[in-house]
TORPA-425153 format. One record per residue (C-alpha): chain; residue number from 1; x, y negated, z negated. Coordinates in Angstrom, 3 decimals. Example, Ala and Ser with C-alpha at 12.3 -4.5 7.8 and 13.67 -1.06 7.14 Angstrom:
BEGIN
[pt 'A', 1, [12.300, 4.500, -7.800]];
[pt 'A', 2, [13.670, 1.060, -7.140]];
REM end
This chain:
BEGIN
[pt 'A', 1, [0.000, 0.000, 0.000]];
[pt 'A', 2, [2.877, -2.286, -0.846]];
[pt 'A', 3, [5.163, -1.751, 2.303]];
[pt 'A', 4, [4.191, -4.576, 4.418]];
[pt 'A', 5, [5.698, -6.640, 1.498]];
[pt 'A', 6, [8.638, -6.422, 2.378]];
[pt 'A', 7, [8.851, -6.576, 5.668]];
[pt 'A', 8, [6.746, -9.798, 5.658]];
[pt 'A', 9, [9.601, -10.721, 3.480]];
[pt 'A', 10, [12.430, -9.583, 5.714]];
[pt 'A', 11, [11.194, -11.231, 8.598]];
[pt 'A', 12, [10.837, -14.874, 6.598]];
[pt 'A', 13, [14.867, -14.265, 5.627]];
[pt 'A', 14, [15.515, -13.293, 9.092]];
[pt 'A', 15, [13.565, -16.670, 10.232]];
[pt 'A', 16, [15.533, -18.705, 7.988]];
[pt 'A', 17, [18.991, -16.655, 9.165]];
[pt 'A', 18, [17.957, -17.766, 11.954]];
[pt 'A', 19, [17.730, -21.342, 12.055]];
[pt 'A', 20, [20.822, -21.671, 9.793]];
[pt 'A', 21, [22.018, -20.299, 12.673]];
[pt 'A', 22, [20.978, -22.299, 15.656]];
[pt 'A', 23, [22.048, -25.571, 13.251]];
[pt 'A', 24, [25.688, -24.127, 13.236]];
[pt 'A', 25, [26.141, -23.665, 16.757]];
[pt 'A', 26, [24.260, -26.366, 17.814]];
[pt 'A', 27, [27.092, -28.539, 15.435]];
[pt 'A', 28, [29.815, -26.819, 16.997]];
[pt 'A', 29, [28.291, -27.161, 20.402]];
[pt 'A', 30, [28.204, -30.787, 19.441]];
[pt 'A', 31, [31.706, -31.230, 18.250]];
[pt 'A', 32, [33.211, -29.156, 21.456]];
[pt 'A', 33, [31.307, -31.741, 23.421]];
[pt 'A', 34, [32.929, -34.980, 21.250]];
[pt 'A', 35, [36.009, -35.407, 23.814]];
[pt 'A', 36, [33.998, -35.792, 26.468]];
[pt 'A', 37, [31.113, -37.682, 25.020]];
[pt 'A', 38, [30.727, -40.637, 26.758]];
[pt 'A', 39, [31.168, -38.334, 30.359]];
[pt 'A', 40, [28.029, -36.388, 29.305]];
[pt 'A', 41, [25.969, -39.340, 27.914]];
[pt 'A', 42, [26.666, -41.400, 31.275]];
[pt 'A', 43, [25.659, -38.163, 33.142]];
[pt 'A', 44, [22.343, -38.014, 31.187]];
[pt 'A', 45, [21.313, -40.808, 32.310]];
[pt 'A', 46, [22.315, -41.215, 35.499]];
[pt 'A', 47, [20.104, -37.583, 35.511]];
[pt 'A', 48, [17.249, -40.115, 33.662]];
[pt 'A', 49, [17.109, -42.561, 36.415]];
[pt 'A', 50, [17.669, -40.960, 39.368]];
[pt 'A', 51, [16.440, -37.705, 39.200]];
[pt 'A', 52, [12.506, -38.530, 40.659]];
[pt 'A', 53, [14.499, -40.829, 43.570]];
[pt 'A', 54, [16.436, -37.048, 44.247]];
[pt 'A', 55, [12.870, -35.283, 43.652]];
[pt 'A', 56, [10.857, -37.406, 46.086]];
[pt 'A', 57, [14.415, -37.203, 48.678]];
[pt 'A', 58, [14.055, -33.198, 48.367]];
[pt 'A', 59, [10.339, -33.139, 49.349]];
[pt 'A', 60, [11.496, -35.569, 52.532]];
[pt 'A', 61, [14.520, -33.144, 53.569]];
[pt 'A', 62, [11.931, -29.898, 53.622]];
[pt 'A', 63, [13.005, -28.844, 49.691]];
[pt 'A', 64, [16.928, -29.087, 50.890]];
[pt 'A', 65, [17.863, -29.816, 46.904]];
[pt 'A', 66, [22.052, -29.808, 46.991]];
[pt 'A', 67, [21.383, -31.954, 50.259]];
[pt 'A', 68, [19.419, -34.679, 48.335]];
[pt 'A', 69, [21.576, -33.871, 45.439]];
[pt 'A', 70, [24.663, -35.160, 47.525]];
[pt 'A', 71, [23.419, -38.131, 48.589]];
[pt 'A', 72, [22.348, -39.704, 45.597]];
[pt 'A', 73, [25.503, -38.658, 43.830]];
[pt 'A', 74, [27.424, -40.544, 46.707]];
[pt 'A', 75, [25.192, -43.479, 46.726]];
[pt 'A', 76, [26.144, -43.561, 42.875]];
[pt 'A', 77, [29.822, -43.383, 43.687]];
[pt 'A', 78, [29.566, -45.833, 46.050]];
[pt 'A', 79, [27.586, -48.427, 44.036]];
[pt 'A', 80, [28.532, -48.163, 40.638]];
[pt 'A', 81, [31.850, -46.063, 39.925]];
[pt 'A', 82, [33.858, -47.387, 42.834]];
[pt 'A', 83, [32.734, -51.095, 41.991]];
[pt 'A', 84, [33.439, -51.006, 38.285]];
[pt 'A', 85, [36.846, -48.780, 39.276]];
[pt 'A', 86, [37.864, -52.172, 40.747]];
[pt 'A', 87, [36.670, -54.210, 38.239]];
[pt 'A', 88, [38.377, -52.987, 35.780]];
[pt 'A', 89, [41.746, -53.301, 37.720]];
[pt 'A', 90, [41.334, -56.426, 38.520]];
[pt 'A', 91, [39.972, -57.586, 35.056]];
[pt 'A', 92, [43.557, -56.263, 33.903]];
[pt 'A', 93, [45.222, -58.139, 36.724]];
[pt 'A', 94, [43.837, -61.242, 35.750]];
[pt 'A', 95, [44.141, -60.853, 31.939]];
[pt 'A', 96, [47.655, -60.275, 32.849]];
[pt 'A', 97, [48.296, -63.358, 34.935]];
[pt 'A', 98, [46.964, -65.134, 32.175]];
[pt 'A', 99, [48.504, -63.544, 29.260]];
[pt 'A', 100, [51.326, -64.690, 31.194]];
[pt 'A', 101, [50.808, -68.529, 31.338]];
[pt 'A', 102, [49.824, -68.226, 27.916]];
[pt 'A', 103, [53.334, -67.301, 27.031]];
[pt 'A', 104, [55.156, -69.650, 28.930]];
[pt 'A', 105, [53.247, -72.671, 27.131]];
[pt 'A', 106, [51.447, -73.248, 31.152]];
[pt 'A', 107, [47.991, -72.859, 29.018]];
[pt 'A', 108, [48.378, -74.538, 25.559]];
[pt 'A', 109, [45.668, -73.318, 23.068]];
[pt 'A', 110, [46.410, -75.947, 20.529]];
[pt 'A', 111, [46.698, -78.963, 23.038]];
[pt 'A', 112, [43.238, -77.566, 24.684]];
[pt 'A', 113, [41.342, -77.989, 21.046]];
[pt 'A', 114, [43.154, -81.518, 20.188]];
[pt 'A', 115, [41.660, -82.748, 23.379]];
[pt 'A', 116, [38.057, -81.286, 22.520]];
[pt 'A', 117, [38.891, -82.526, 18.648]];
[pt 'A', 118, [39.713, -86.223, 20.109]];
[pt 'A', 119, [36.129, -85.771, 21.995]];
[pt 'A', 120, [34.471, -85.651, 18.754]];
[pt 'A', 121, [32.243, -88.210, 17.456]];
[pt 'A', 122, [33.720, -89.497, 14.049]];
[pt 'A', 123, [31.330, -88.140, 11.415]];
[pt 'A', 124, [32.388, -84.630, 12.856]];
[pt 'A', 125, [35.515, -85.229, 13.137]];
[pt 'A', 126, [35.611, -86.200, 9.410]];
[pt 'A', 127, [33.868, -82.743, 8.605]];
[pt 'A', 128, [36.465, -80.955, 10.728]];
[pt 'A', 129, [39.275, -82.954, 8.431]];
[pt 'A', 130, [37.966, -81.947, 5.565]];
[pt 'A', 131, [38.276, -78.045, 6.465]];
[pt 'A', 132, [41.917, -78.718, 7.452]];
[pt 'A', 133, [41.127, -78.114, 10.962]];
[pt 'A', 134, [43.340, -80.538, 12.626]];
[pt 'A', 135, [46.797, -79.039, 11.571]];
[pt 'A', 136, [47.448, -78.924, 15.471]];
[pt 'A', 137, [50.470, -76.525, 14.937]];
[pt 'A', 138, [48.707, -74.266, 12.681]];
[pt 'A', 139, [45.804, -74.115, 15.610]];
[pt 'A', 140, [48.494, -73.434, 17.992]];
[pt 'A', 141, [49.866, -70.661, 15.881]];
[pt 'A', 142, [46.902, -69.173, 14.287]];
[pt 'A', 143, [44.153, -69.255, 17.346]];
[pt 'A', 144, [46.580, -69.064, 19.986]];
[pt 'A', 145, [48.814, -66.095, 18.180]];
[pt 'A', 146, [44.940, -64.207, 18.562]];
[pt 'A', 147, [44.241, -65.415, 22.191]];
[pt 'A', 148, [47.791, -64.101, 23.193]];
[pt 'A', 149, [47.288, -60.676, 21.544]];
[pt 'A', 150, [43.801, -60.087, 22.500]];
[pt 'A', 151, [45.463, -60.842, 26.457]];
[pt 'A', 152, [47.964, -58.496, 25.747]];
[pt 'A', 153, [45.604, -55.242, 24.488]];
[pt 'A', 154, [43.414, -56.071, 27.981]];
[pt 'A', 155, [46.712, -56.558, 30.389]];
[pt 'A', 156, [47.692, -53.302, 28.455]];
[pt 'A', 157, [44.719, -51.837, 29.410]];
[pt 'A', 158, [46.545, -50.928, 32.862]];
[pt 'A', 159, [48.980, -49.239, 31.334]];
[pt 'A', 160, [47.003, -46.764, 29.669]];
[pt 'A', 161, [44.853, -45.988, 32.141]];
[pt 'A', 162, [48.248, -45.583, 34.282]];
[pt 'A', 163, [49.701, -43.103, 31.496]];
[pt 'A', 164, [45.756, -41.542, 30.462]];
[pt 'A', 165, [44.989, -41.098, 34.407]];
[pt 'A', 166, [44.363, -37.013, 33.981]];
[pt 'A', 167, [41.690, -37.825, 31.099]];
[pt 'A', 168, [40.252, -40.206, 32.942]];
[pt 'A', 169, [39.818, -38.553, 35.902]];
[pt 'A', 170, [38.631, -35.315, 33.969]];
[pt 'A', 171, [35.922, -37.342, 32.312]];
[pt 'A', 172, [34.938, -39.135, 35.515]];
[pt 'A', 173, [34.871, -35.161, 36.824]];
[pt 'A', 174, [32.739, -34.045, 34.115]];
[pt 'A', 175, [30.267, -36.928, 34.477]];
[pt 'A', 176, [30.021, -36.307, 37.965]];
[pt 'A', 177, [29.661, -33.034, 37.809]];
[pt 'A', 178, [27.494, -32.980, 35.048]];
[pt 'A', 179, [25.193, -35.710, 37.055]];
[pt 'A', 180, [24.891, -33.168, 40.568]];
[pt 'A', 181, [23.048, -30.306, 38.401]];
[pt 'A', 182, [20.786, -32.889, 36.264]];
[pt 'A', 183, [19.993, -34.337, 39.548]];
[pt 'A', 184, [19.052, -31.119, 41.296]];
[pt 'A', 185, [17.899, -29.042, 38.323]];
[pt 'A', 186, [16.361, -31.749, 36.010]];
[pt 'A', 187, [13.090, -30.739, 35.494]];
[pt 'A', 188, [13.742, -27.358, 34.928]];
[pt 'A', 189, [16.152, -28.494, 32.298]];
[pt 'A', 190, [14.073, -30.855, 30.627]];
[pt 'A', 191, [11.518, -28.195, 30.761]];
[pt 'A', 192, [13.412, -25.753, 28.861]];
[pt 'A', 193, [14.377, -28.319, 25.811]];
[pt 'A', 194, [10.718, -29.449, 25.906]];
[pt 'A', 195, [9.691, -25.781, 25.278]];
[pt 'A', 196, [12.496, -25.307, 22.832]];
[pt 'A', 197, [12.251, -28.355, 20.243]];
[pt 'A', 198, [10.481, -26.956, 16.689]];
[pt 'A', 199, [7.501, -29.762, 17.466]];
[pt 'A', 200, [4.001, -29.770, 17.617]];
[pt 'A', 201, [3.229, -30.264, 21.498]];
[pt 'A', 202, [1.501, -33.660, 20.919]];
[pt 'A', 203, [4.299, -34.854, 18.740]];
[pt 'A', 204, [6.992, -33.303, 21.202]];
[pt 'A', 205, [5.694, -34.560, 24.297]];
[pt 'A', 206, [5.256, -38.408, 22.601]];
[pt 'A', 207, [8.906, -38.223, 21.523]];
[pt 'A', 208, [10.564, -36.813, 24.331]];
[pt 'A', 209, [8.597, -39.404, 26.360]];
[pt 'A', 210, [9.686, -41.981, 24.273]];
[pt 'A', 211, [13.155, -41.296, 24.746]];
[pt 'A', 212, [13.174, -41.609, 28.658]];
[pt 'A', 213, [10.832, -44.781, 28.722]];
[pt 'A', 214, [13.705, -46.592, 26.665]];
[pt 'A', 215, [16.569, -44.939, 28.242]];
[pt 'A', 216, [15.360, -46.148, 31.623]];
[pt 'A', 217, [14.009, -49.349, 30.174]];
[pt 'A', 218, [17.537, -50.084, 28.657]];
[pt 'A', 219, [19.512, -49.349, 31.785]];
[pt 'A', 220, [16.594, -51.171, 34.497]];
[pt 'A', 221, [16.825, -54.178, 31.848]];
[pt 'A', 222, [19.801, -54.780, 29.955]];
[pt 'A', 223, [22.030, -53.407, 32.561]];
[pt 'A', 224, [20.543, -55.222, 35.473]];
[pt 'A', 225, [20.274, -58.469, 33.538]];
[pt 'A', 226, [23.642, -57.890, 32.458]];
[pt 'A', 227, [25.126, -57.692, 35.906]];
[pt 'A', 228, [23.094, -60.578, 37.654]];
[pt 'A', 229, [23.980, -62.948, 34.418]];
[pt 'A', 230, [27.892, -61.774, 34.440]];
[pt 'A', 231, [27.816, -62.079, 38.323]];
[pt 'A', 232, [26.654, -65.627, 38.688]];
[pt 'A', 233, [28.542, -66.805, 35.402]];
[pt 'A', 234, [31.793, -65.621, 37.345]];
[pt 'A', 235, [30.645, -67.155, 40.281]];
[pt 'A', 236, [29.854, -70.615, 38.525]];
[pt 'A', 237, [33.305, -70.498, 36.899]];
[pt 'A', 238, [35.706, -69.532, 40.047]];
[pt 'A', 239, [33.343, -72.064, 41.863]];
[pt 'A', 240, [34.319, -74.842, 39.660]];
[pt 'A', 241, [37.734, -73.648, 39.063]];
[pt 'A', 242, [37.901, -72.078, 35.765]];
[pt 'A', 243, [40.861, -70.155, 35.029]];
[pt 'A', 244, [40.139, -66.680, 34.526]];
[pt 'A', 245, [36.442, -66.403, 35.968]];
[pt 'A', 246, [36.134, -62.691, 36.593]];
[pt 'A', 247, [36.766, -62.555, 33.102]];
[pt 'A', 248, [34.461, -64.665, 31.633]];
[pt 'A', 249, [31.943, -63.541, 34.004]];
[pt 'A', 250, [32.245, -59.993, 32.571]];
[pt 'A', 251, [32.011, -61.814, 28.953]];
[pt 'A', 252, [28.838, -63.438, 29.553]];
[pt 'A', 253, [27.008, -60.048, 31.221]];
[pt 'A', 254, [28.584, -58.363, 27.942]];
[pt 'A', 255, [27.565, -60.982, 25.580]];
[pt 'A', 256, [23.520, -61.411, 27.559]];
[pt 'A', 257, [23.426, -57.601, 26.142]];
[pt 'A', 258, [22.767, -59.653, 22.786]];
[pt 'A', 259, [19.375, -61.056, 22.405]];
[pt 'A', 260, [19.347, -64.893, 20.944]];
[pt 'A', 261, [23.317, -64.892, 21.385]];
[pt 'A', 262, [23.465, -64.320, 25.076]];
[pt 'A', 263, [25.769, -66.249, 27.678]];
[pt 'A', 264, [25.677, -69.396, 25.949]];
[pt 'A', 265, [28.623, -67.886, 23.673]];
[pt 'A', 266, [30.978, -68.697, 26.705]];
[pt 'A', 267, [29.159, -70.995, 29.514]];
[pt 'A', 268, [28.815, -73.902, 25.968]];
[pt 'A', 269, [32.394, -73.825, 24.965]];
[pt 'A', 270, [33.025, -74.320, 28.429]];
[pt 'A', 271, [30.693, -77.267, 28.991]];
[pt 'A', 272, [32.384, -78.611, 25.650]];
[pt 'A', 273, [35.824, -78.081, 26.838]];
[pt 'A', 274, [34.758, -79.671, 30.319]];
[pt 'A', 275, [32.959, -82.579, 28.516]];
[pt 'A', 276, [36.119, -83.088, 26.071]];
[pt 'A', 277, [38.490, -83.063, 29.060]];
[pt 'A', 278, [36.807, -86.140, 31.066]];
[pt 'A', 279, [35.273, -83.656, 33.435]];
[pt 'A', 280, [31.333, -84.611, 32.472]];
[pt 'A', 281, [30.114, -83.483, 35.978]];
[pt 'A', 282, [31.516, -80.137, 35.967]];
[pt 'A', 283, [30.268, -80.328, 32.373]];
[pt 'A', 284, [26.588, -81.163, 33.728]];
[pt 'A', 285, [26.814, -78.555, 36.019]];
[pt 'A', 286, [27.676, -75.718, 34.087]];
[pt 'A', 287, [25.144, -76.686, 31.237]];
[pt 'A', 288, [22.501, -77.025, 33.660]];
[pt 'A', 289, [23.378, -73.429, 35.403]];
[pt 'A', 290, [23.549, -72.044, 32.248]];
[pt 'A', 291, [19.963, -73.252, 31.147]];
[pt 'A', 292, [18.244, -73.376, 34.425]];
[pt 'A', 293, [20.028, -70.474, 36.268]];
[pt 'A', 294, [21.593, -67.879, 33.895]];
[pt 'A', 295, [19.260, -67.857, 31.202]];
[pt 'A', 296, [16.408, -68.149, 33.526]];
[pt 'A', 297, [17.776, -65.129, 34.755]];
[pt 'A', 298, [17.100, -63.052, 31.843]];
[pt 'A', 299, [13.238, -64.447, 30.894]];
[pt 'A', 300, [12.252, -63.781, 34.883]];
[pt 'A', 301, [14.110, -60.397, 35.158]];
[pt 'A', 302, [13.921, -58.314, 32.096]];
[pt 'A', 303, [9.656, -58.495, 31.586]];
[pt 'A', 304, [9.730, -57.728, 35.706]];
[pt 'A', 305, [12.378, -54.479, 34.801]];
[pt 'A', 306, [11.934, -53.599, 31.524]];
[pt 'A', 307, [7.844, -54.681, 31.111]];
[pt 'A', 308, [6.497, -53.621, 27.633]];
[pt 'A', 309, [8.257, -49.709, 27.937]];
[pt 'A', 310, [10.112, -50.027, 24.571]];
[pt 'A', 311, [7.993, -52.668, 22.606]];
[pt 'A', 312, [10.825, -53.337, 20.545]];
[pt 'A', 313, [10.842, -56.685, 18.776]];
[pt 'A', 314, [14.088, -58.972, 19.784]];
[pt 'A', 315, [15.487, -58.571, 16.269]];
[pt 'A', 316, [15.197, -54.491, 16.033]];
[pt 'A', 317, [17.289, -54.562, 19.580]];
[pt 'A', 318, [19.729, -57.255, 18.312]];
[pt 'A', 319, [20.862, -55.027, 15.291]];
[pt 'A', 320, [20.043, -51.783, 17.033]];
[pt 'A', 321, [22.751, -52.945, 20.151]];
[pt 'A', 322, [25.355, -54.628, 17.610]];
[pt 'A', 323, [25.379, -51.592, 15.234]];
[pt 'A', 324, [25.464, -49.077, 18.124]];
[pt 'A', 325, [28.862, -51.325, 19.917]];
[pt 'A', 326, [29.929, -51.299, 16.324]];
[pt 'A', 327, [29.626, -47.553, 16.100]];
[pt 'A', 328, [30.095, -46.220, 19.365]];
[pt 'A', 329, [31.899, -48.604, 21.278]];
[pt 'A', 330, [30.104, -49.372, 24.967]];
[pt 'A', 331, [28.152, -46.216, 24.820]];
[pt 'A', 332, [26.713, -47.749, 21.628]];
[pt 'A', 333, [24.513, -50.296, 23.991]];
[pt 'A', 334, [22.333, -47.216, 24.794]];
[pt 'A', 335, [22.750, -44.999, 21.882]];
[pt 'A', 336, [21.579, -48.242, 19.074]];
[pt 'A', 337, [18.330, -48.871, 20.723]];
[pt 'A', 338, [17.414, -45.537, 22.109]];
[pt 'A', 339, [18.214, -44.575, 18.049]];
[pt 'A', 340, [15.841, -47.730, 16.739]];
[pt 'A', 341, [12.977, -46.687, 19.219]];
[pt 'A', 342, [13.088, -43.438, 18.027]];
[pt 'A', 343, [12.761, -44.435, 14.587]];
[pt 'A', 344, [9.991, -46.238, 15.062]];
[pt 'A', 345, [8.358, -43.740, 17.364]];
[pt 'A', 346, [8.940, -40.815, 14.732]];
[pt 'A', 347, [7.093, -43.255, 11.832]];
[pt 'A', 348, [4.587, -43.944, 14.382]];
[pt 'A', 349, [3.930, -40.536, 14.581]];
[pt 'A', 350, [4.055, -39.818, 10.943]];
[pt 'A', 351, [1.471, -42.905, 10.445]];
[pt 'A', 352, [-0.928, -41.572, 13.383]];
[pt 'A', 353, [-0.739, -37.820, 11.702]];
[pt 'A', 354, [-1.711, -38.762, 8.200]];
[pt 'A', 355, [-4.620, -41.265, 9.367]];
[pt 'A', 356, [-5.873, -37.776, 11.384]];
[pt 'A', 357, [-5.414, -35.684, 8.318]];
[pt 'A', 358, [-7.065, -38.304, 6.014]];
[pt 'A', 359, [-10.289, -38.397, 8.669]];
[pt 'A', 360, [-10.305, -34.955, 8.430]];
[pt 'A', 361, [-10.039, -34.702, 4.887]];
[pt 'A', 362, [-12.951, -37.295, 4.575]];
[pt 'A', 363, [-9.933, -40.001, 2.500]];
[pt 'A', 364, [-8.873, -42.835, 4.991]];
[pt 'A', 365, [-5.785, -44.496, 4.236]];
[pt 'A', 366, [-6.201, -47.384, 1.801]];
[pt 'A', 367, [-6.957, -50.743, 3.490]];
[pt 'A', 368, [-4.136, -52.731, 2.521]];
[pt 'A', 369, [-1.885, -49.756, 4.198]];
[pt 'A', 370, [-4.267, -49.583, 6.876]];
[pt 'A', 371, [-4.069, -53.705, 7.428]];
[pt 'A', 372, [-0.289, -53.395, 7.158]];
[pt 'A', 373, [0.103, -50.430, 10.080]];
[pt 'A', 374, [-2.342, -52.537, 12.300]];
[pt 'A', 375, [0.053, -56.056, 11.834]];
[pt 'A', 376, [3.570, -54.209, 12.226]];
[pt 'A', 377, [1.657, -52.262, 15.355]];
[pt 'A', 378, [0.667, -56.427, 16.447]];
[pt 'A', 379, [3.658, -57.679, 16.045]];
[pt 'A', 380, [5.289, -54.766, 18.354]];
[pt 'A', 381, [3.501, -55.232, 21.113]];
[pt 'A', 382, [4.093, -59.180, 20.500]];
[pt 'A', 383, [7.742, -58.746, 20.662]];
[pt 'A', 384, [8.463, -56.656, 23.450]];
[pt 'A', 385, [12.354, -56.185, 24.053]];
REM end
């Protein structure tokens, strides 16, 4: 009478030994994969936002996937490797040349911020006194000792991509090879963690699709916003004859990945500098690009791109993005607010899942709770990122 006992009890032990298990290997899956981490997070979303442009390709070549496959891995060569390949060279060419004249006294930090000091009206020049800020050769060595340095780690940049050229190339290889089968096999993939992931269905589903609508709202977005802003503050610079423009166009589509920081971080300085200088039309122009033309940029573009997919509010994405660069470096652009909207989607779900149990149940959730989901849920949608 009593043997099913124990067998009921085996099996719960053996459910248990179980999931221990998948746990460990899944964390030493996990750290096998940590060298090449960034290759394999680049290749999962380039599999995210161009795997229905390599579906809908397949059903025009008559179901020919590796054809399809091919092409949109070459297009992505083509457009985005190749181009920021060359960049990046020339980005170290440049910080070089510069690093250079920095040296050799040709740029003068501590002369530039005497001129912008002299510019000053006198009340805040009186403030700036009082903080000791117009020790010119302290300026010189202090601010200038850090602009020299920082130079030097990006000129040095080419060197250790010169000497690190096999691991780059390997995790370039991986990426790309890693990007092919997402391409061509995605949905059968995504299909198979779907089916795997210890959820209820409803809850799975929502999360999973979740995770894609930021993913491909971060990268249609930020990145596009990010290259358009970068792109025409580089322009604006080398038109007006800014030394080192590619650079501070990459600054300024790195820094518009920061909402209420932005470009302004490098286009105001510049105005300032400009203005400081004598130069008050170049100064005009580049504060009225950089109101009118670069930060238009980003209030016509990103609702256009991005829409209301992550309904983040601007501060959630401010700290998510800061704390994810802080934490992961560039990959941490993606990884902080995919990791934010999760949260919130996750405590969504939790809220949504106790208000059906407490219908069900016949106990609603107190009002005041109840009045505070409804406001955060309002001031969501408000906010959009």
């Amino acid at each position: 009478m009593h043997s099913p006992r124990p067998q009921s009890q085996g099996m719960q032990t053996e459910d248990i030994g179980f999931a221990v298990l998948v746990v460990l290997i899944s964390l030493a899956a996990a750290y096998l994969l940590a060298p090449y981490f960034g290759a394999v997070l680049w290749g999962v979303v380039a599999a995210i936002m161009f795997q229905p442009l390599t579906a809908k390709l397949t059903k025009r070549l008559d179901g020919r996937k590796n054809l399809a496959t091919s092409i949109v891995l070459v297009g992505l060569i083509a457009l985005f490797v190749v181009p920021t390949i060359l960049l990046g060279i020339n980005i170290a060419n440049e910080a070089t040349a510069i690093y250079g004249k920095v040296s050799s006294g040709q740029i003068d930090v501590g002369r530039i911020f005497q001129q912008v000091l002299n510019a000053l009206p006198d009340r805040i020049r009186g403030m700036v006194d009082e903080y000791g800020l117009t020790d010119l050769e302290n300026i010189r060595r202090q601010f200038g000792s850090s602009i020299t340095s920082g130079l030097q780690t990006v000129a040095g940049r080419a060197l250790t991509v010169g000497q690190g050229a096999l691991s780059f190339v390997a995790a370039l290889g991986v990426m790309l090879y890693l990007s092919y089968f997402l391409l061509r096999d995605g949905q059968r993939y995504g299909d198979m963690v779907r089916t795997s992931l210890p959820l209820h269905a409803e809850t799975r589903d929502a999360l999973i699709d979740n995770f894609l609508l930021v993913v491909r709202a971060t990268m249609r977005g930020t990145v596009v916003v990010a290259v358009v802003q970068g792109a025409l503050g580089g322009l604006l610079f080398s038109v007006l004859g800014i030394e080192g423009a590619l650079i501070w166009g990459v600054l300024m589509g790195f820094f518009s990945l920061l909402p209420a920081v932005g470009t302004a971080i490098i286009w105001v300085p510049a105005a300032i500098y400009l203005f400081a200088t004598g130069d008050t039309v170049k100064a005009g122009i580049v504060v009225f690009c950089g109101v009118f033309i670069i930060g238009m940029v980003d209030n016509v573009l990103r609702p256009i791109l991005v829409g209301r997919d992550t309904r983040l509010p601007d501060f959630v994405v401010l700290i998510a993005t800061l704390s994810g660069l802080e934490l992961f470096g560039l990959n941490g652009f993606i990884i902080g607010p995919v990791i934010a909207a999760l949260f919130i989607a996750v405590w969504n779900q939790h809220r949504d899942r106790r208000q059906a149990k407490a219908d069900v149940a016949g106990s609603p959730i107190p009002p005041q709770t109840q009045v505070n989901a409804e406001r955060a849920a309002e001031e969501s949608v408000a906010h959009p990122s």
